[in-house]
C-alpha positions as CSV (number, residue, x, y, z in Angstrom):
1,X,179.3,42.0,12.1
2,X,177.6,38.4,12.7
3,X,174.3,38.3,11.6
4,X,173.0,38.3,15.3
5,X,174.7,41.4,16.3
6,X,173.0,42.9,12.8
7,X,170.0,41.7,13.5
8,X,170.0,43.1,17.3
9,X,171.3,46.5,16.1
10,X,168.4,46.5,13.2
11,X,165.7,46.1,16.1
12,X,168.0,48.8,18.6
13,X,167.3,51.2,15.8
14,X,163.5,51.0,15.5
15,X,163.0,51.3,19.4
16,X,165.6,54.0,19.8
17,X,162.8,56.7,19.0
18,X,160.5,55.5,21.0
19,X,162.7,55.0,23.8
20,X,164.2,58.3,23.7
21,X,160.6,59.5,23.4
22,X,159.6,58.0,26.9
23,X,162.5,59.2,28.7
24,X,162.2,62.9,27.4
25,X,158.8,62.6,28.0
26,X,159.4,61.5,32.1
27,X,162.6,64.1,32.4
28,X,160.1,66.9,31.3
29,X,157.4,65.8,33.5
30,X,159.9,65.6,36.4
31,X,161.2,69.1,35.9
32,X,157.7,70.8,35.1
33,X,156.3,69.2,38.7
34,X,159.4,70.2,40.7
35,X,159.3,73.8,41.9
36,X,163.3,73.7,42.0
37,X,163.7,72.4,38.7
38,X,160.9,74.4,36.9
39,X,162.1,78.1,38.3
40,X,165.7,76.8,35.5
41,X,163.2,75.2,33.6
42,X,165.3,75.9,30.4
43,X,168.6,74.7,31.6
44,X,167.1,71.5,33.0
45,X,164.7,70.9,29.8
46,X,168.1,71.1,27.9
47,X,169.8,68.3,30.8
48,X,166.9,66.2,29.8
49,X,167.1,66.3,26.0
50,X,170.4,65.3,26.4
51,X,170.3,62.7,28.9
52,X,167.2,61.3,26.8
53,X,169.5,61.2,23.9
54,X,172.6,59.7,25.4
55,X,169.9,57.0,27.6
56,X,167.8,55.7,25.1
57,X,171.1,53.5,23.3
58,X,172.0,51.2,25.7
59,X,168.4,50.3,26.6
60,X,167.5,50.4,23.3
61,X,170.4,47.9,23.3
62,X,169.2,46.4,26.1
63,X,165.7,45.7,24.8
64,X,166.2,44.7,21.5
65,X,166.8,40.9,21.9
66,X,163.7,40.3,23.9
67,X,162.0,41.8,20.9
68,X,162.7,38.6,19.2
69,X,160.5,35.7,18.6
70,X,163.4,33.0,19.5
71,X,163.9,34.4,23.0
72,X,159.8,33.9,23.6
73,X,159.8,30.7,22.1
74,X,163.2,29.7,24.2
75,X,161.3,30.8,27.4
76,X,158.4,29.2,26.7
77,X,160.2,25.6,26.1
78,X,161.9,25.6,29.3
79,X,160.2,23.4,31.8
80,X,157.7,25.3,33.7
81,X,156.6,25.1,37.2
82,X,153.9,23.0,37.5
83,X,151.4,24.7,39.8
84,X,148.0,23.8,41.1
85,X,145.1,25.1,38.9
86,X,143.2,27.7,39.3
């Protein structure tokens, strides 16, 4: 594993949790406000622990290298556009 893959999959793990969080977090709100999804409410709660589980990798994934300090400074040393003030 290159140290850049290491360091993205270090950063993956810390936001895992709190991306998994958020998504269980919506799922449940989704099925407790639907009338169809709340009369199975235990069937679909399960759906959404799973779904939450299986989700929250690849955006973890996803986020983790705009976590990173180079990508902001990168960003921020590209030629902006210059705009009029404000």
């Amino acid at each position: 594993m290159t140290r850049e893959t290491g360091t993205r999959a270090g950063i993956a793990v810390l936001i895992y949790s709190m991306a998994n969080g958020v998504l269980f977090g919506a799922g449940l709100i989704i099925v407790l406000t639907l009338p169809a999804l709340s009369a199975d409410a235990g069937f679909w709660i399960s759906v959404v622990v799973g779904a939450s589980f299986i989700l929250a990798a690849p955006i973890a994934w996803w986020m983790a290298p705009r976590l990173r300090a180079r990508y902001w400074r990168r960003r921020l040393t590209a030629p902006a556009m210059i705009s009029e003030p404000l």
